[in-house]
BAFI-698266 format. One record per residue (C-alpha): residue number from 1; x, y, z; chain. Coordinates in Angstrom, 3 decimals. Layout:
% residues N
- NUM,X,Y,Z,A;
...
This chain:
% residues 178
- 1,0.000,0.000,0.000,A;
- 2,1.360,3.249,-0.681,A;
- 3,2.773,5.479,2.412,A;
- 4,2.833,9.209,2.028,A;
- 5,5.430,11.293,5.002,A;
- 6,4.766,14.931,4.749,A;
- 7,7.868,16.865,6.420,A;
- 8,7.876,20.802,7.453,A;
- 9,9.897,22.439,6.101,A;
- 10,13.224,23.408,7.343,A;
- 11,14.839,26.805,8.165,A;
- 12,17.899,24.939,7.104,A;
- 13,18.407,25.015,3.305,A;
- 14,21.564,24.286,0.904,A;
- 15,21.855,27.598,-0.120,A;
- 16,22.211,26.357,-4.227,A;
- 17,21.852,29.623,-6.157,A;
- 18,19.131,27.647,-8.791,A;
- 19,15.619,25.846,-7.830,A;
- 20,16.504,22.396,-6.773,A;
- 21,14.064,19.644,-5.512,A;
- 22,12.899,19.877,-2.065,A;
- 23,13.855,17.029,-0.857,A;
- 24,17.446,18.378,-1.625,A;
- 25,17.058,22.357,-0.866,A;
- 26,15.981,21.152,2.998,A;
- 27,18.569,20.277,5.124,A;
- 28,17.637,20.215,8.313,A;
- 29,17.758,17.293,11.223,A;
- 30,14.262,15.518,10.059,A;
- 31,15.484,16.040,6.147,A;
- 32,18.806,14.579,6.772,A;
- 33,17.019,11.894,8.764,A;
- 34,14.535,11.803,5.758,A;
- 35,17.296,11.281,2.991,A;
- 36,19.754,8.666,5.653,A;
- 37,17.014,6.095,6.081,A;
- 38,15.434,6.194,2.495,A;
- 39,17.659,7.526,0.128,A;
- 40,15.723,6.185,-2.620,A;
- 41,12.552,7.437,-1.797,A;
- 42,10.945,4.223,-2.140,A;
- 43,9.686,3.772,1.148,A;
- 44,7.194,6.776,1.708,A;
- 45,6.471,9.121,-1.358,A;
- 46,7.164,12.751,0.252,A;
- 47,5.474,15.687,0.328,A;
- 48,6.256,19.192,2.672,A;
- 49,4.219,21.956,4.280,A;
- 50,6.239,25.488,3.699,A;
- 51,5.220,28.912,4.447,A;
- 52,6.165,29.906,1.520,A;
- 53,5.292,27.468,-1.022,A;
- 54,2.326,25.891,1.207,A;
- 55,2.000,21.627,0.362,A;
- 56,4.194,19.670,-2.477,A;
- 57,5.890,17.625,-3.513,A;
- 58,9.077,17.231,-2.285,A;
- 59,10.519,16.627,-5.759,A;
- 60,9.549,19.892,-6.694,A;
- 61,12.116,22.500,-7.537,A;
- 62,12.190,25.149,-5.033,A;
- 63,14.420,28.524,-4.739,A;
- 64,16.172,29.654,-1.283,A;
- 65,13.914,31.507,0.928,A;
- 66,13.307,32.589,3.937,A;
- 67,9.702,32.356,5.543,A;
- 68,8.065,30.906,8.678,A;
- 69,4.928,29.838,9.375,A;
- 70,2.990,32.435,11.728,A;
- 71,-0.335,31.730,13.507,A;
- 72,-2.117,33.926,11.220,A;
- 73,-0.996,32.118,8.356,A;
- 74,-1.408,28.583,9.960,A;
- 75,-5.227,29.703,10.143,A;
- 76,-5.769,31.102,6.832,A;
- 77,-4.498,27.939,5.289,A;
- 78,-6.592,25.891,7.647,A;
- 79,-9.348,27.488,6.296,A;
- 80,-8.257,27.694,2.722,A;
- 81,-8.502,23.708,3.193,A;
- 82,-7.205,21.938,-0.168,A;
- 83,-8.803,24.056,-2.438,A;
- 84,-6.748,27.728,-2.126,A;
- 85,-3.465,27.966,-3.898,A;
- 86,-0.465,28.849,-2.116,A;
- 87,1.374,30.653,-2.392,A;
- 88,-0.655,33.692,-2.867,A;
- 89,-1.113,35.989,-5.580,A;
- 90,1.753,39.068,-4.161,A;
- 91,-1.426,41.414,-4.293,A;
- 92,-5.440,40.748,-3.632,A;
- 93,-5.910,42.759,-7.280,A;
- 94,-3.840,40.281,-8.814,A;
- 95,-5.592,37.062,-10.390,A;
- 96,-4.998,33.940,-8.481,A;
- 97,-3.064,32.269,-11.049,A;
- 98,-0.059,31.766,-8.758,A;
- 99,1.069,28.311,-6.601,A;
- 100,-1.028,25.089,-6.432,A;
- 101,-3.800,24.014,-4.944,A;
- 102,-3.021,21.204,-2.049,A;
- 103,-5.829,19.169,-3.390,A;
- 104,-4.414,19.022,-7.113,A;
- 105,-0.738,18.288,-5.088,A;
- 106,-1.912,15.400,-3.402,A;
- 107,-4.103,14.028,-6.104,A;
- 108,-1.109,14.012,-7.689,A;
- 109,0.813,12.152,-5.328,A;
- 110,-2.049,9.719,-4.784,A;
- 111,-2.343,9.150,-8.775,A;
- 112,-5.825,10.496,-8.651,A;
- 113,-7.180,8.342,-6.365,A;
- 114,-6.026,5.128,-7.929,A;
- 115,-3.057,4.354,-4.981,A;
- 116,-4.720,6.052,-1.960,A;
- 117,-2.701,6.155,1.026,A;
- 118,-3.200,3.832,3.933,A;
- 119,-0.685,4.954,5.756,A;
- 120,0.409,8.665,6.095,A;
- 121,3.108,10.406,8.637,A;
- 122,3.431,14.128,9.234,A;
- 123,6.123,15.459,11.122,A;
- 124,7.319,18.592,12.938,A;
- 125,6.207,21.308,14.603,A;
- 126,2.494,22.492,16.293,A;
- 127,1.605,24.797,13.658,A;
- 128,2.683,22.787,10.885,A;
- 129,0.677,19.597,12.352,A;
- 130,-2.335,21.896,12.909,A;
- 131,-2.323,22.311,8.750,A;
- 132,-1.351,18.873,8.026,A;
- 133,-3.894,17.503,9.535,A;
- 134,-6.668,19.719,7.989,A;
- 135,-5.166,19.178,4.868,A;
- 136,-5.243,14.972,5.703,A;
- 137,-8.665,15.700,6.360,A;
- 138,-9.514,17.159,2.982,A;
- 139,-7.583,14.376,1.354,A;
- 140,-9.677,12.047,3.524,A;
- 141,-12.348,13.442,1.797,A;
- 142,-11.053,13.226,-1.499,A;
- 143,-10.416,9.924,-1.126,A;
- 144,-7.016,10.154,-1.786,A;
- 145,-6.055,8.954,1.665,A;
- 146,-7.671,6.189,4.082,A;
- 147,-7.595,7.223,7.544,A;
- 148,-6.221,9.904,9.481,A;
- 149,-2.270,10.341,9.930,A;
- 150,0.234,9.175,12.664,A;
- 151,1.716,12.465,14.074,A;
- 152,5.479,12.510,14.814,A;
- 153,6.515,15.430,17.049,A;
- 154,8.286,16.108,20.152,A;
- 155,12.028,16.820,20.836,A;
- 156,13.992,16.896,18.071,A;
- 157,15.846,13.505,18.934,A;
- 158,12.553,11.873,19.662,A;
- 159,11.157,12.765,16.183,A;
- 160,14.385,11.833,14.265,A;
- 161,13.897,8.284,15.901,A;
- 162,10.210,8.052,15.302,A;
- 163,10.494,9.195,11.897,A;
- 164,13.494,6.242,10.835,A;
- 165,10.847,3.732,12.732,A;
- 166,7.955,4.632,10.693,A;
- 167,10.132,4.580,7.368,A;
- 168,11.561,1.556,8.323,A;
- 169,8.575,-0.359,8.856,A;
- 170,7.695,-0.001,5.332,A;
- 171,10.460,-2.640,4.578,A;
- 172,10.156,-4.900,7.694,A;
- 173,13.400,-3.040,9.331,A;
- 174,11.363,-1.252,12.374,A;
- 175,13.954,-0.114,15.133,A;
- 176,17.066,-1.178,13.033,A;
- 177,19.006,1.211,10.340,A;
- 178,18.272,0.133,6.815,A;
């Protein structure tokens, strides 16, 4: 059955002049985790939650930035649900031609319903969980995923562990390095 991880983002990024793929740009603790215990990708297709860029793919090429994820934000994509584009148009007079729609993003990653995930991860902080999960919700709803998600959060340690475990189950290795 397919697994889908999404990841936050992370305030860590290679700082590569050109748009690289997510799963690259991010280099932070859970990323490095992330890319140590599937290198391949082929245990958990990935997606992220940014500020910035809002949910996709984590092969998608993204430029440095610098943005984090406020309250106020957090709640206007909460209620945007899976439907509203992010990111936003730079001005409310501008048409909203910009970003992608989560929906459309996980679709995607679901193959349009044909592999719906039964088994989906999200990872990191409050406010990024808070989103995740409405966005799971949507997806629910889609029928793009089965069930609601495992959360992994805590300490950073805890959630580095947690997050090998969960990939690691996908190939019978739970607990042990692949």
């Amino acid at each position: 059955m397919p697994r889908l991880l999404i990841l936050a983002c992370s305030a860590t990024k290679r700082p590569d002049p050109d748009r690289i793929p997510a799963f690259a740009r991010y280099d932070g603790p859970l990323w490095r985790t992330l890319r140590a215990a599937d290198p391949d990708r082929r245990r958990a297709r990935v997606a992220f939650l940014s500020a910035h860029y809002g949910f996709r793919d984590a092969a998608t090429p993204i430029a440095d930035y610098d943005a984090r994820l406020t309250r106020d934000l957090a709640e206007r994509m909460i209620a945007g649900g899976v439907t509203t584009r992010w990111p936003r148009p730079p001005s409310p007079r501008r048409p909203d031609a910009s970003g992608i729609h989560a929906g459309a993003e996980i679709a995607g990653l679901a193959r349009h319903g044909a592999e719906p995930f039964a088994d989906v991860a999200l990872v990191g902080g409050q406010l990024y969980l808070e989103v995740m999960q409405a966005l799971v919700r949507g997806s629910v709803e889609m029928g793009c995923v089965w069930r609601d998600a495992r959360v992994i959060n805590g300490p950073i340690g805890r959630m580095r562990q947690d997050l090998r475990s969960w990939l690691c189950e996908a190939s019978g290795l739970a607990g042990g390095r692949p």
